[in-house]
N, C-alpha and C positions, 0 to 999 in steps of 0.2 A: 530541596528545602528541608531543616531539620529541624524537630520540634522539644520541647521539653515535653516527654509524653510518659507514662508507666512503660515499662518494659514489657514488650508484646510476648503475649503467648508462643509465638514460633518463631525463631532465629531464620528469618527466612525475607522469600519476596513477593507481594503480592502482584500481578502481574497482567495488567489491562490491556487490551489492542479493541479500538472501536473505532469501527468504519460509518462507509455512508450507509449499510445493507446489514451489518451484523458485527456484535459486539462481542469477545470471548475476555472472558476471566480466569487467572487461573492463581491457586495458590501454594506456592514452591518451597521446598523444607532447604535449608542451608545448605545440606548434600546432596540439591539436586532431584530430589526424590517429588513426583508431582502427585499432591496430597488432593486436589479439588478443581474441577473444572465447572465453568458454567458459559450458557450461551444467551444474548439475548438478540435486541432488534438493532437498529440503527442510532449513530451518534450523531445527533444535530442541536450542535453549540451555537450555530452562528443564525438558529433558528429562535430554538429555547432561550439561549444565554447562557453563561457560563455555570453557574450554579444551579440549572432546572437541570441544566444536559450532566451534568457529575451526577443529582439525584436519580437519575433513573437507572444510573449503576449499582446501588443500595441492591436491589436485590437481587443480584450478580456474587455481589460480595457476598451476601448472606449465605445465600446458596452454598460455595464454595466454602466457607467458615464451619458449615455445618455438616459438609461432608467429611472436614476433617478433624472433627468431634470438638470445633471451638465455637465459644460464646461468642451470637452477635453483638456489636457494639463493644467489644473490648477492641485493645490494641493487634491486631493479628500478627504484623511481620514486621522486620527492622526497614524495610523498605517498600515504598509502591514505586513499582516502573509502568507509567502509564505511556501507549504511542497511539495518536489519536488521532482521527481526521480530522479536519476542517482549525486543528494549528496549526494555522501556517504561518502564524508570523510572530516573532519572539514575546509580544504583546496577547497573542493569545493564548501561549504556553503558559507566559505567568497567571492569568488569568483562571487557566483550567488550573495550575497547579496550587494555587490557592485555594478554591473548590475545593479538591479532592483533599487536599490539608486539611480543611474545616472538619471532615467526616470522622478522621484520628483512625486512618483503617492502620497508616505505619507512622514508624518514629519518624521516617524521612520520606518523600517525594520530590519526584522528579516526572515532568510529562515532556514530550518530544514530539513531530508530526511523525505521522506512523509509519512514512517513510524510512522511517529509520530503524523501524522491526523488520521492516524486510530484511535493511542492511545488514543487522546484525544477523538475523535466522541465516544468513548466505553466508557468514563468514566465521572463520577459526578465532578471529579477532578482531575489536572494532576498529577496521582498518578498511578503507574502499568505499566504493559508491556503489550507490541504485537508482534503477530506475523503475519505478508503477507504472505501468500501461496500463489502465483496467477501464471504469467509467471516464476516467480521467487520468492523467499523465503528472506526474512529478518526480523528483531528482533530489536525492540528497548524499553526503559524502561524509564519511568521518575519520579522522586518528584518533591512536590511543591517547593521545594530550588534550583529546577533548577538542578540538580545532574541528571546526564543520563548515561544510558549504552546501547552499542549498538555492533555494530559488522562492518567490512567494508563493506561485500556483493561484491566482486569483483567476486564472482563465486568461482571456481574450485581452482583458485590462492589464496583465503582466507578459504579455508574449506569448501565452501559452498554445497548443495546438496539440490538438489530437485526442487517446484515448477513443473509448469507445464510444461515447456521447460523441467526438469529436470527426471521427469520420462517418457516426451514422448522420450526423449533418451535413457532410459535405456531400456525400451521396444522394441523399433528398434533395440536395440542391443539385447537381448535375444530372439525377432522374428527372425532376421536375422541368429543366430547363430543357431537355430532350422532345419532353413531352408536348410542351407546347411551341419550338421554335425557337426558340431564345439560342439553345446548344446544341453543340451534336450528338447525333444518339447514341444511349450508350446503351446494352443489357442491362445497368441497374433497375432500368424504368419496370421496365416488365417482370424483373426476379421481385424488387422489390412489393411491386403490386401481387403478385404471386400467391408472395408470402405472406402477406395477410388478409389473402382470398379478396381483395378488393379489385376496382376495375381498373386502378391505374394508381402510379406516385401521387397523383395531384388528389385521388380521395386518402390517399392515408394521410396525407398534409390537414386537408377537410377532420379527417376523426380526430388527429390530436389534437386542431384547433378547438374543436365542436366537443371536447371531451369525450367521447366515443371511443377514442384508444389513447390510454394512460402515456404520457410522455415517455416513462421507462420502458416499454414495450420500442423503444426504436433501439433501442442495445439490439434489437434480435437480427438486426439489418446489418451487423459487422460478421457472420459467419456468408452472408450472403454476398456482402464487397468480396471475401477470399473465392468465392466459390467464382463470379463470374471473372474475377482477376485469372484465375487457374487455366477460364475459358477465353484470356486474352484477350477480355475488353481494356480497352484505353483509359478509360473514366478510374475503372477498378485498380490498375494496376499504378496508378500513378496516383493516387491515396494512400496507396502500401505503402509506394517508393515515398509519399512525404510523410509518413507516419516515420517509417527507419530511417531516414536524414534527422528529423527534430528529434528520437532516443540520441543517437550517435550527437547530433550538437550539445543535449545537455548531459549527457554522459563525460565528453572531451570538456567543456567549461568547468565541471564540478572535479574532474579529475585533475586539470592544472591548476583550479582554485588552492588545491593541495596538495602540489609539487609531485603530484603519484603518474606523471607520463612519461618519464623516463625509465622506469622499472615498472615488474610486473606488479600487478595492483586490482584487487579483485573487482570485478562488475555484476554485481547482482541485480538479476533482470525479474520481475516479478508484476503479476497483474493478469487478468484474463486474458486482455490481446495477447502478452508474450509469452504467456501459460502455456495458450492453444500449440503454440510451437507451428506455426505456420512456417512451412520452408519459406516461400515469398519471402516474409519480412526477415526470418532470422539469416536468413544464405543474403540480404541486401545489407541486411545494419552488419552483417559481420564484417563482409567486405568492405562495407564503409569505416570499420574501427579499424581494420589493416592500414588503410590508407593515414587515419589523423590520430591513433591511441593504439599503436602495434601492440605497447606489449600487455595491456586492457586483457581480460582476462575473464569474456562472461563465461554466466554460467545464470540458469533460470532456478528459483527456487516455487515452491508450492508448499511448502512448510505453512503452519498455520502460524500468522504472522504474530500471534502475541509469545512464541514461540521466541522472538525476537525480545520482545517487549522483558521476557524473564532472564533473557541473556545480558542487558544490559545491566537489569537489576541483579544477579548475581555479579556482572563485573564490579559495582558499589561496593557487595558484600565481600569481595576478594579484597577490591582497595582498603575495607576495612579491618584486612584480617579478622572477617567476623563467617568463613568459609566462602562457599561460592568459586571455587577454586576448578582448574582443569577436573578434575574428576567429578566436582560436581555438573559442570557444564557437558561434560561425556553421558552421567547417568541421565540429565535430562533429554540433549535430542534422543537418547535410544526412546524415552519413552513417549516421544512423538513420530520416532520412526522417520527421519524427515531429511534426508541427507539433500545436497546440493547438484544437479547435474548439471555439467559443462556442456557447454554450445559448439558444435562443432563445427571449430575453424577454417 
């Protein structure tokens, strides 16, 4: 979106990635040069609303404005590239990107689900798909003509499965179900119980209910599925195996949404789960992309995702012949230090 604005202090981009857990800001000189960073807490639009959740970025911005010797409240950059969680759907993009327009941080904005910082931080060009494994799982895909596939990620309501929330519930439920009869046994019951010094699955179900232990405290029960999977439980090991089938399914639907399976075509894998690099999952979803997405091409990033978020705001600034150009894009990852590693095949 482009505004009638004064001409900003820095020929540059200002550059947002805000998650469920943590928000980074950063604000990027035309050549690439990274002039201001800031951190803050979690992005909750579809809590607050669109305009509370944009306000609690103000002093993000500030922050970074004032590191790099600019007044706040003027125009900072030619561009804001914001990638944000909880847009998922083209209705809540405009929504935030209205928001964030109101504030007059650049001449132009644009917001995206943040899915799409991954994509970009993983690649040379906005070309390819990703996929986020992390609390939660989504998929999105792009070309340089701007042509995107993507999916809504509303959970359970759009298809969705897995992530880390996603198998530490499935686990509670086949611990739990062991516990009392209903299933077979598995090791989750007792690592689980273990691991938060309690005397069984069925009290840690008890603490979340009873508020006693915070619902986000069950992410901790997804290094615990790897460990008893490792030890050949059945429950464990067949969570992994449907975590790496649902990456590879929406991996291969996002990839022929945009004609990219016939050639190689990058896969950027990104999120805690895929982070951790578990062999389990990564040596199952490989071999499963040999089978439906041969010449698929993962490779895991860890790059700080708004990292992404300034890649695509520099690609703006290229389209605009207003810099942002290959050597601007070189001097910024150096100074994130953030290169891509491949998955091996």
């Amino acid at each position: 979106m482009d505004h009638h604005l004064p001409e900003p202090l820095l020929p540059g981009v200002l550059a947002i990635d805000a998650g469920n857990s943590k928000t980074d800001v950063a604000l990027i000189g035309a050549d690439g040069s990274l002039l201001g960073t800031a951190r803050g807490g979690g992005f909750a639009p579809q809590v607050l609303g669109p305009e509370a959740a944009v306000a609690t970025l103000a002093p993000l911005v500030a922050a970074v404005a004032a590191q790099a010797g600019l007044p706040v409240g003027a125009v900072l950059a030619n561009h804001v590239s914001a990638c944000l969680a909880n847009a998922d759907l083209p209705l809540e993009e405009r929504l935030l990107e209205d928001a964030i327009a109101a504030h007059g941080w650049g001449r132009s904005s644009a917001v995206a689900n943040d899915t799409f910082g991954l994509l970009r931080a993983g690649t040379d060009t906005p070309r390819g798909v990703a996929v986020v494994c992390g609390a939660g799982i989504n998929c999105a895909g792009l070309l340089p003509d701007g042509r995107t596939a993507r999916f809504p990620a509303l959970g359970h309501l759009t298809g969705d499965w897995g992530g880390g929330a996603g198998m530490a519930a499935e686990a509670m439920w086949h611990a739990n179900r062991a516990e009392d009869g209903r299933g077979p046994g598995t090791a989750l019951a007792p690592a689980i119980a273990a691991h938060f010094d309690l005397p069984s699955a069925g009290a840690v179900a008890e603490g979340v209910h009873l508020g006693q232990l915070a619902p986000t405290r069950l992410h901790e029960i997804v290094p615990v599925i790897f460990r008893c999977a490792e030890d050949g439980d059945p429950a464990a090991l067949e969570l992994i195996d449907r975590q790496a089938d649902e990456i590879v399914r929406m991996a291969r639907v996002a990839l022929a949404r945009l004609g990219l399976l016939d050639g190689p075509a990058p896969l950027v894998l990104g999120g805690g789960v895929l982070a951790a690099r578990h062999p389990l999952l990564l040596d199952n979803l490989t071999a499963r992309l040999r089978a439906v997405a041969p010449y698929a091409e993962p490779r895991i990033v860890t790059a700080p995702p708004v990292l992404g978020a300034a890649l695509l705001g520099l690609d703006r600034l290229a389209q605009a012949q207003q810099g942002g150009g290959p050597d601007a894009q070189r001097r910024l990852r150096e100074a994130y230090a953030a290169p891509a590693a491949a998955v091996a095949a």
